[in-house]
C-alpha positions, 0 to 999 in steps of 0.5 A: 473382674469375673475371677474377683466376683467368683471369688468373693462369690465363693468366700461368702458361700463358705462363710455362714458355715465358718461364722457359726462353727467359731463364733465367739472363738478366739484365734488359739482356740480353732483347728486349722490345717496348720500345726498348732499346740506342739508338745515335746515328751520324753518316750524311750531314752532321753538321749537318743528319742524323743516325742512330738504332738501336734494339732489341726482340723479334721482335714489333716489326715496323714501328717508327717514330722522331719527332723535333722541336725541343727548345723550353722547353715541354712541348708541343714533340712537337705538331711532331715529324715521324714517320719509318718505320723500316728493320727487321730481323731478327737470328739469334744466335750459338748460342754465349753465352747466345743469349736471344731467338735471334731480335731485330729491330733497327731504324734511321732516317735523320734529314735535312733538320735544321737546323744547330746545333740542338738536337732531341729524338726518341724511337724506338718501334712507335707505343704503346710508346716510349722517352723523349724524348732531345736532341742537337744537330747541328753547325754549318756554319761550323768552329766551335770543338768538343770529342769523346771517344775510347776505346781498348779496352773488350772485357772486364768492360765492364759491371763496369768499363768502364762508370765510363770512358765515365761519367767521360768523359762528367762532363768533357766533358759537351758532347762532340760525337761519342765515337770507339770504336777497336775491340774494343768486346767480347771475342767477336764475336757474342756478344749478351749482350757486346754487351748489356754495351756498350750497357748500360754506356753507357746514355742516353749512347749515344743523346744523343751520336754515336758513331763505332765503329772494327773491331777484330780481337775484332769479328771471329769464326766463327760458330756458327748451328744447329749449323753453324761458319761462317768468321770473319766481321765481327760479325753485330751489327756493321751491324744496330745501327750505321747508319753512312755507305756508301763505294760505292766500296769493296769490300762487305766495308768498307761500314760499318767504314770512312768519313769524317766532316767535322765543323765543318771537321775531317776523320775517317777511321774504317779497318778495320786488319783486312781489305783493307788495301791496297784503303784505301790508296787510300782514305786517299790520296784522301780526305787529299787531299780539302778544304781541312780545318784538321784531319785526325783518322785512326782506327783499331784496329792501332796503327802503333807498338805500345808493348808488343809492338814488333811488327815486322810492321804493316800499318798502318805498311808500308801506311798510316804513309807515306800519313798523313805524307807527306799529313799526317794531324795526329792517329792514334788507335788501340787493341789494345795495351792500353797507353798511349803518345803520340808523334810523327813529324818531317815531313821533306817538304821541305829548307826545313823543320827536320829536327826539324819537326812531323809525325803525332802517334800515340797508342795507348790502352786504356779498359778492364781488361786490360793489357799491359806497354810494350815500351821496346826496342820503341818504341827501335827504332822511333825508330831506324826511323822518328823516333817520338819518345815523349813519354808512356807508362803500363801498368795504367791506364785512359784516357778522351781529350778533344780539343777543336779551337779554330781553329788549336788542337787540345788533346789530354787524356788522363783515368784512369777516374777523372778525374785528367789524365795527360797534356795537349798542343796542336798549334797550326798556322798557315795554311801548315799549320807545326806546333808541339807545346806541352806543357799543364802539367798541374798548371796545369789 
């Protein structure tokens, strides 16, 4: 009994102090010393490393990952390999509802994999773990694959974003990667958006990599102690991403724009926000580099905006004629909040039809708010520029599957829920012709 009443007398002290730092917080929104917002990114070579980030309460400070490979019996943690992970601390904002004003976030480098390997790895302080969660990494060869992309998500992500990256992840459950074309949250550096995000995922975040794009709302001013701070890149933005470091970029870029070269196919992630024409030269040289079959550009501004018709961009002044002059195959963008699909002529050459095939454009939406499609917009763009838009859509939700086959690359676009909008490939030969093949839809 006198154990019972020390207890109670013990719980009632420590609960003033909980009640006032999570008041009004919900479950997914408060640090604790049990892993949570488990992220996995692509840092090295797909095929042999990956990354992981994860959160907890201050109280955490030396954190550790362990991952083996995933056989068929239970005991297959007997041949994990621990790694120490990096830990940091993360101030909030002062602005929505800063529960936990002070989170550590932790990250590990996995390296030396195998390829195409099917591994598990769980991430904790050494007594408190998360579960065990698998993915495999890539293949060496260029192998046939399949990845996810989304448009914006930024508003009502718990409540209604969340049945888009579920339903993407029902049809392609085997996607490899899932890219995110910026404006994840509405505000910056506010934690309890975040939580939304990461919440909204769930296990999905960890078991399958992403690639995050900046957009204009991941960029904010900032509120600490009191003090207004410049507009900033999110402060959550590089402790929960580990993403690949272009040191020849400038350190305002490190994190927000990269490449990755997966199974063959060429990535480029941009940040349409900040020093646009610093990764001019970037996307020349790295569209220069290789000898991909494919060549897949990501990034938030769209070239063509479909709703707003917007006659200023400086991805089309600066980057637009760098992707088809060195023939980027495929750009996926958001910040429009529309859907629209569309392409450009590749006129490199006399020897070419004038009508050829060049850079395919999409800009799409996967969460709630919506804009209207500016069709005078995209008419003048034709009469600019030779965008020829196939396809368009308002007040619609959108998940996108694309799978690479070789010679092939399939393009779907899914409503949230699940219904196929629109279906295309680009078939290219070895000389790099292309051709755009319409997937009838009522056929799938």
């Amino acid at each position: 009994m006198k154990i019972m009443v020390g207890l109670i007398t013990l719980l009632c002290i420590a609960c003033p102090t909980a009640a006032h730092e999570t008041a009004g917080a919900r479950h997914w929104e408060v640090a604790s010393p049990d892993p949570d917002r488990i992220f996995l990114t692509f840092h090295g070579d797909p095929a042999t490393s990956r990354a992981v980030t994860w959160r907890t309460d201050k109280s955490v400070a030396r954190a550790y990952a362990e991952i083996a490979v995933a056989t068929h019996a239970p005991s297959f943690p007997e041949a994990a390999r621990r790694y120490d992970a990096t830990t940091e601390a993360l101030t909030l904002d002062d602005n929505g509802k800063p529960f936990n004003k002070t989170t550590h976030y932790h990250s590990v480098v996995f390296n030396e994999l195998k390829p195409d390997k099917l591994y598990a790895y769980r991430v904790g302080d050494g007594k408190r773990w998360s579960e065990w969660i698998q993915f495999r990494t890539a293949s060496d060869q260029a192998e046939p694959f399949r990845f996810l992309y989304f448009g914006d998500a930024q508003n009502e992500v718990h409540s209604k974003w969340s049945r888009v990256i579920r339903m993407a992840h029902r049809t392609a459950p085997d996607a490899s990667f899932a890219i995110h074309a910026g404006d994840l949250v509405d505000q910056a550096h506010a934690d309890h958006e975040w939580a939304e995000w990461m919440t909204a995922g769930g296990h999905l975040h960890a078991e399958t990599a992403g690639v995050p794009v900046m957009g204009n709302h991941e960029y904010g001013k900032l509120m600490l102690d009191g003090q207004e701070h410049p507009r900033r890149a999110s402060i959550h933005w590089r402790p929960q991403f580990t993403l690949p470091v272009e040191e020849s970029l400038p350190e305002e870029l490190h994190e927000s724009v990269y490449t990755i070269v997966y199974q063959g196919v060429q990535v480029i992630v941009l940040n349409s926000i900040t020093k646009v024409e610093e990764q001019a030269v970037y996307l020349k040289q790295k569209l220069d580099e290789g000898n991909y079959r494919w060549r897949v550009v990501t990034f938030h501004h769209p070239v063509f905006a479909p709703s707003r018709g917007e006659k200023q961009s400086n991805t089309r002044d600066k980057w637009k004629p760098i992707l088809e002059k060195m023939g980027a195959d495929l750009v996926l963008q958001g910040h429009d909040h529309t859907y629209a699909r569309g392409q450009t002529p590749r006129r490199s050459t006399d020897a070419e039809p004038k009508d050829a095939l060049g850079t395919v454009y999409v800009t799409s939406v996967s969460g709630p708010k919506m804009y209207e499609i500016d069709q005078e917009g995209l008419g003048q763009f034709q009469q600019q520029h030779g965008l020829v838009t196939a396809k368009t859509a308002e007040n619609t939700q959108f998940f996108q599957v694309i799978d690479v086959k070789g010679g092939r690359l399939e393009y779907r676009a899914y409503t949230a829920t699940g219904s196929l909008y629109d279906a295309v490939a680009i078939e290219k030969d070895e000389q790099g012709n292309k051709q755009l093949i319409a997937i009838p839809i009522g056929h799938e």
